[in-house]
C-alpha positions in Angstrom: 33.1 -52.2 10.7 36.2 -52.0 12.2 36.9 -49.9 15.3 39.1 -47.5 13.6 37.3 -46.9 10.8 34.0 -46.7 13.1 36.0 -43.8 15.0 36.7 -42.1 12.1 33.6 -42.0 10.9 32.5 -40.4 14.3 35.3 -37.9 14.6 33.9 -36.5 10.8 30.5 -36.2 12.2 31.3 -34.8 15.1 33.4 -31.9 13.0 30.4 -31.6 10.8 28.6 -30.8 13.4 30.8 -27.9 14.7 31.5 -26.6 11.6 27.3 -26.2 11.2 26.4 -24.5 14.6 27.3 -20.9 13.5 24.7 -21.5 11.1 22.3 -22.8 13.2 22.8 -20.3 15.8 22.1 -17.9 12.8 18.9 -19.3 12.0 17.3 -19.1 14.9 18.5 -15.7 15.8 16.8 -14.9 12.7 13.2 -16.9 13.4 10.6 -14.7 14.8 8.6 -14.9 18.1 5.8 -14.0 19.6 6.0 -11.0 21.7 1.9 -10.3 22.2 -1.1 -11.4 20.3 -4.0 -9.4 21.4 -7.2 -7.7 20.2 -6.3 -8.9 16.8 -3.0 -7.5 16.5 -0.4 -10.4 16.7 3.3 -9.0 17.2 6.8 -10.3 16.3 10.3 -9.5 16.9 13.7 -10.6 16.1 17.3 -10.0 16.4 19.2 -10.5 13.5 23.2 -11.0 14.0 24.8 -8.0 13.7 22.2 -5.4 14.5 22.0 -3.6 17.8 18.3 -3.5 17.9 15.4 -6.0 17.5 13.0 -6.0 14.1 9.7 -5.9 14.4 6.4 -7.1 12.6 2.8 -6.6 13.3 0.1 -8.9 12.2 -3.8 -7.8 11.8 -7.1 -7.6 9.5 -9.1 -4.7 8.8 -12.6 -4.5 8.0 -12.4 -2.7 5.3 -11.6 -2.3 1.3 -7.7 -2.8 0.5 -8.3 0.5 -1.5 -9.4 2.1 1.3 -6.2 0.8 3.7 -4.4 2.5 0.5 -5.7 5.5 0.5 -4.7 5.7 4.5 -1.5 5.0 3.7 -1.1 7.3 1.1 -2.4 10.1 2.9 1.0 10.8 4.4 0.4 14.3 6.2 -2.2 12.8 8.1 0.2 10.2 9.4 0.9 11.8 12.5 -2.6 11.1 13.7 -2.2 7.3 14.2 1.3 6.3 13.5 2.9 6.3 17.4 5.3 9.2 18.4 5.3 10.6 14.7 5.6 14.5 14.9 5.8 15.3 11.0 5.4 13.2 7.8 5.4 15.2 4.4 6.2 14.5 0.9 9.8 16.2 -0.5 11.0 16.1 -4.2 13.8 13.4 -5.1 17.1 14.2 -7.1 14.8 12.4 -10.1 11.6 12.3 -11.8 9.4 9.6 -10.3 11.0 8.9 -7.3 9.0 9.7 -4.2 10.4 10.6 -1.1 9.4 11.1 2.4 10.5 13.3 5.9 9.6 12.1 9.2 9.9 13.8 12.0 9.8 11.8 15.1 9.2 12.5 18.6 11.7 11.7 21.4 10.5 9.5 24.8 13.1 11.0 27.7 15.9 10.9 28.0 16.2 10.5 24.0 16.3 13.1 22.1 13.8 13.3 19.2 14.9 11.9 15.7 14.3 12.3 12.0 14.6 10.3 9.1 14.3 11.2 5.2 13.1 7.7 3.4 12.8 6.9 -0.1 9.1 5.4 -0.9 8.5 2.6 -3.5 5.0 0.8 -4.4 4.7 -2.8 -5.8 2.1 -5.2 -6.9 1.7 -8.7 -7.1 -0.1 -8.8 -11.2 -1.2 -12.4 -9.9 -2.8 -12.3 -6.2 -3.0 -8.3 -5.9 -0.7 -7.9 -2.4 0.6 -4.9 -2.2 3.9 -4.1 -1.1 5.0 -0.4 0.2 8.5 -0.4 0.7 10.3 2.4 3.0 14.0 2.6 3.3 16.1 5.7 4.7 18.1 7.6 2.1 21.2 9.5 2.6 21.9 13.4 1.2 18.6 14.1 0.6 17.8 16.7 3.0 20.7 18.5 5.3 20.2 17.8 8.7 17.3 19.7 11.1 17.9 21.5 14.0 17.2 19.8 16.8 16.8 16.1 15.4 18.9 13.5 15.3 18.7 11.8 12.1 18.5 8.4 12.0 21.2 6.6 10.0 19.2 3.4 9.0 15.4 2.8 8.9 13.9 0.0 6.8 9.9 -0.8 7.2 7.5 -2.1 4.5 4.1 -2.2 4.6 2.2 -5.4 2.9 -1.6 -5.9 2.2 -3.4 -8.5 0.5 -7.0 -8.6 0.4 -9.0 -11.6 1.8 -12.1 -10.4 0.3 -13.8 -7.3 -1.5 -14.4 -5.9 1.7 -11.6 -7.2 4.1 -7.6 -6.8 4.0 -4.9 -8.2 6.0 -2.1 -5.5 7.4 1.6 -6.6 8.0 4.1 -3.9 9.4 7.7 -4.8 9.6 10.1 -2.4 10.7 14.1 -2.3 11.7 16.1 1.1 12.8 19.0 2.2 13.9 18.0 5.4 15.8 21.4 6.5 16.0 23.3 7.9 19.5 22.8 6.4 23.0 19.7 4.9 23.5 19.0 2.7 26.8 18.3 -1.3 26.0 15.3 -0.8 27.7 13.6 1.5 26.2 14.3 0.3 23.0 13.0 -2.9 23.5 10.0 -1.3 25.1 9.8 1.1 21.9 9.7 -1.9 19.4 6.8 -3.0 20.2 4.7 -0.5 21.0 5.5 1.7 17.7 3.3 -1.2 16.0 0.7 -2.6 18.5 -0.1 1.4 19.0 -0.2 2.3 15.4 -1.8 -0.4 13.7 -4.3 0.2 16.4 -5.0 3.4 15.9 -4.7 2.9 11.9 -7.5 0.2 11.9 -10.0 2.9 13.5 -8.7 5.8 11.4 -9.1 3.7 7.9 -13.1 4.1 8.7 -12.9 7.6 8.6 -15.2 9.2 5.6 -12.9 10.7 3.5 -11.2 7.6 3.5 -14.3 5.6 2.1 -14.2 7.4 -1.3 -10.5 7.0 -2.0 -11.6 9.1 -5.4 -11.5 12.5 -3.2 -8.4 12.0 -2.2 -7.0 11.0 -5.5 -8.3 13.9 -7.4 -6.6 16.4 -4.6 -3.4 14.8 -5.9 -2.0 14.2 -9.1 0.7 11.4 -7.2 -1.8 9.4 -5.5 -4.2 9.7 -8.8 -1.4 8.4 -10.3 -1.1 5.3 -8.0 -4.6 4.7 -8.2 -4.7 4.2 -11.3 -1.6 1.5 -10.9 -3.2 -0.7 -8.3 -6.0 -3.2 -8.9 -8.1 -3.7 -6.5 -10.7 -6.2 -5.8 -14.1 -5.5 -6.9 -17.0 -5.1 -3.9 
């Protein structure tokens, strides 16, 4: 090879190169890390380019029946018992049959005023391995805005079980908002991860509450979550 051709060889790598870092530097902004693993709760975050704020995921297993985490979940007006700095959480009628929609009503850490979000619920199985998918996304012109919230102009979180056995399910919370107006970095760094570590916490002890054992009880007090029940398969005990 001749020392011409061996530079020009060189000079096309080397642009190769350059024209495939933006990418790189994408990816790894994108890859998750560890920000605490502890008690059985293993948290995430990441900062995706072009959001202001970090996403967030939380990792655990709960001793308990998938249908039973289910039933948790589905019992949104008790929400605010467990799920960190939630004030309200109550079901509201969509523009259409079927779709299922939900107001949130969260409470402010100072200086930040206290927010509120109205989010559009969808549920999904897997026919093959069962995981269940609950996906929650923030909807616009739904509700006119509350005194003395701020709504939030983007939340996205999903909530994703799959059962490991009849009698034990794995938990994975993943969550990004924009809470809208001035927030300081630091607390909102602060803020994403302790919304999950606290709430999956909390959630893993409220799951073994009785009425939460008999799913049925809370079905047949409403026609919606009957509805679902009768969607999902779960495993048998």
């Amino acid at each position: 090879m001749t020392r011409s051709s061996f530079l020009a060889r060189l000079k096309r790598l080397f642009l190769g190169l350059v024209l495939l870092l933006p990418f790189w530097a994408q990816a790894d902004q994108s890859v998750w890390t560890l920000a605490g693993d502890d008690d059985g709760i293993a948290l995430y975050t990441r900062k995706l380019p072009g959001n202001t704020y970090k996403d967030f995921k939380g990792m655990m297993q709960i001793d308990a029946p998938m249908k039973q985490v289910v039933a948790t979940l589905a019992d949104v007006s008790t929400m605010r018992e467990w799920f960190f700095l939630l004030r309200e959480a109550r079901f509201i009628s969509g523009p259409k049959p079927g779709e299922t929609f939900v107001y949130m009503a969260i409470n402010g850490i100072w200086p930040v005023s206290a927010r509120d979000v109205v989010a559009q619920v969808s549920v999904r199985q897997d026919p093959d391995t069962h995981v269940i998918h609950v996906d929650v996304q923030s909807r616009d012109g739904i509700m006119p805005a509350q005194a003395g919230y701020v709504r939030m102009p983007r939340m996205i979180s999903s909530w994703t079980l799959r059962p490991l056995s009849p009698t034990k399910t794995a938990v994975e919370l993943e969550g990004h908002g924009d809470p809208g107006g001035m927030i300081p970095m630091s607390l909102a760094n602060m803020v994403v991860t302790t919304v999950p570590r606290q709430s999956m916490e909390k959630m893993r002890a409220y799951v073994m509450r009785a009425n939460y054992t008999d799913p049925e009880q809370l079905y047949a007090r409403s026609p919606p979550l009957r509805d679902l029940g009768r969607r999902l398969v779960f495993p048998e005990s």
